[in-house]
N, C-alpha and C positions, 0 to 999 in steps of 0.2 A: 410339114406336109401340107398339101396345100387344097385335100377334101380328109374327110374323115373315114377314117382305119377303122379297123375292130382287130383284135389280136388274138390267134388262138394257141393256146400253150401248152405242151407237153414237155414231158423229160422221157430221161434212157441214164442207163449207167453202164458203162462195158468194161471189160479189161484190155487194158494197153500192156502189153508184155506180162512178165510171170507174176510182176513185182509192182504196176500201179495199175490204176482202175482212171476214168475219164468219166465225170456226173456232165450231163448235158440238158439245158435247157433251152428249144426255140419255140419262139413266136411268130405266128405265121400271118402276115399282115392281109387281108383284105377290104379292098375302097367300099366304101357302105352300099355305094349301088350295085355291085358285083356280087354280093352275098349271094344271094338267093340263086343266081346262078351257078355260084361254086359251088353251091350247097345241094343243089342237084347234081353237079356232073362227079362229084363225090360216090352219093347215094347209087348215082347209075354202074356203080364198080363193085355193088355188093353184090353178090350170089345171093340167089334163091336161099330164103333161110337163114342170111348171114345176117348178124345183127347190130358187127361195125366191123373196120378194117381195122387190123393190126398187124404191123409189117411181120412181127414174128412168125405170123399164122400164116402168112401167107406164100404161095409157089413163087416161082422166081420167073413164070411166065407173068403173075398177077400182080406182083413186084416191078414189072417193067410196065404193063399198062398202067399201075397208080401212080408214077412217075412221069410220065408222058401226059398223062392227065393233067398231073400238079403243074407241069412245065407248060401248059397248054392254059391254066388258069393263071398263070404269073406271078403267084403272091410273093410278097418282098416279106422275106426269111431272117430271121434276127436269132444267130445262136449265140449262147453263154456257156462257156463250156469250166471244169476246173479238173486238175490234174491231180493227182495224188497217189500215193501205197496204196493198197487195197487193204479197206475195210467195209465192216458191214454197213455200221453207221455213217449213213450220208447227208441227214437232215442238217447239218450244216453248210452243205456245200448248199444242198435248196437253195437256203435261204439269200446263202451269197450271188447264188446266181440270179433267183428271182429278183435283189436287191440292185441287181446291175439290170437287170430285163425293165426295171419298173421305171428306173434313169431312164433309161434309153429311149422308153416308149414314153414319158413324159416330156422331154427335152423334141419328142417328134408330135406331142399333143396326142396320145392315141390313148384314149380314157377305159376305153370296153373291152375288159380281158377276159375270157375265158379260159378255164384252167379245167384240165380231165379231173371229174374225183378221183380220191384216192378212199381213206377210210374218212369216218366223219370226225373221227378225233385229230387226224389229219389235215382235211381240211380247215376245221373251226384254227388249228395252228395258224396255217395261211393266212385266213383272217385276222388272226391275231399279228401275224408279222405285218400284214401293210397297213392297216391301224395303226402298231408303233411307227412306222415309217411314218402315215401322213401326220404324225403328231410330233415329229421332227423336222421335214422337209417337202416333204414328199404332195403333191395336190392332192386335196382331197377329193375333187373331180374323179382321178383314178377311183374303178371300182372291177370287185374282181366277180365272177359269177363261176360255180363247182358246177358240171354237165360231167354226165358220162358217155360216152367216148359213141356210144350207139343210140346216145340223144342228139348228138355234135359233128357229123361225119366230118366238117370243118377241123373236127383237131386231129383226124389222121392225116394231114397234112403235116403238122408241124413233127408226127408220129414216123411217118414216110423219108421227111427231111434226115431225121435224127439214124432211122435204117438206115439210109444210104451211106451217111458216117459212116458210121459202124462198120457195115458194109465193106467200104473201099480202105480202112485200118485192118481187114481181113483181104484184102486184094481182092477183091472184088468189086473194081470199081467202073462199073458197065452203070450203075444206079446212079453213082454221083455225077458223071459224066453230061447225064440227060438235068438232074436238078443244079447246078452247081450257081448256074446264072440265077437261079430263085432267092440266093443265098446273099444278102448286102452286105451283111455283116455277122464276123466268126471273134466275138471278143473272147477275151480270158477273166475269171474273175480273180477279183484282189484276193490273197491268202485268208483261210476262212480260220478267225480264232480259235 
């Protein structure tokens, strides 16, 4: 890429028929001089009182303005997604997929990721997976930084993205319709050991 990205990242996990579940992770790319704009036209989607966006919470009127939004701010959408039977445990697929998000956004030079916490035993994992990465391959330029989600309004973007999936796998696809061109790339991840 030819100015500097920031990434911001989220996951979803849904079920795909009776019988398998889909773990999803995108990053949502914005040009460094664009931040602060997107990062208000975000903020300006929250209701009186609201403390961040989350597609689950949200009407399906306020579902269609944070889409038209996102599509209005352009950011170039990188998902990872992996397929599988349903189970609880997914921290494997995470990591598979974050391990393809971290390729992908380093082969495009995009160093500054931002990731939603989760819990802190959680996260410090995180850290501990892309440490072993860059002591493998991986640049150690990449760095990852844990926000929560009402620190970040920037990762209901990558949040919004992942609803609208979901979303249009539920026929409901009025959401994906509007982001779909936000969307560059929908890889698969390699089978998780």
């Amino acid at each position: 890429m030819s100015q500097d990205f920031a990434a911001f990242i989220d996951e979803s996990s849904a079920q795909r028929g009776p019988a398998h579940q889909e773990y999803l992770i995108c990053a949502a790319l914005i040009p460094a001089p664009r931040i602060e704009d997107a990062r208000a036209r975000m903020s300006d989607l929250l209701r009186p009182g609201q403390r961040k966006l989350h597609w689950t919470d949200e009407s399906s009127k306020s579902k269609l303005r944070i889409v038209e939004t996102i599509a209005g701010i352009e950011p170039l959408s990188v998902v990872v997604s992996h397929l599988s039977e349903r189970m609880k445990r997914t921290e494997r697929f995470r990591r598979k997929c974050l391990e393809q998000i971290y390729y992908y956004l380093a082969d495009e030079q995009v160093w500054d990721l931002t990731l939603e916490c989760r819990t802190p035993a959680q996260d410090k994992k995180d850290r501990a997976h892309i440490v072993a990465l860059q002591n493998q391959w991986l640049s150690k330029r990449m760095r990852i930084t844990h926000l929560r989600g009402g620190d970040e309004p920037l990762l209901a973007i990558a949040d919004a993205v992942l609803g609208a999936i979901n979303a249009h796998h539920r026929g409901e696809g009025e959401y994906w319709k509007v982001l779909k061109n936000v969307v560059v790339d929908h890889l698969e991840s390699p089978a998780a050991p």
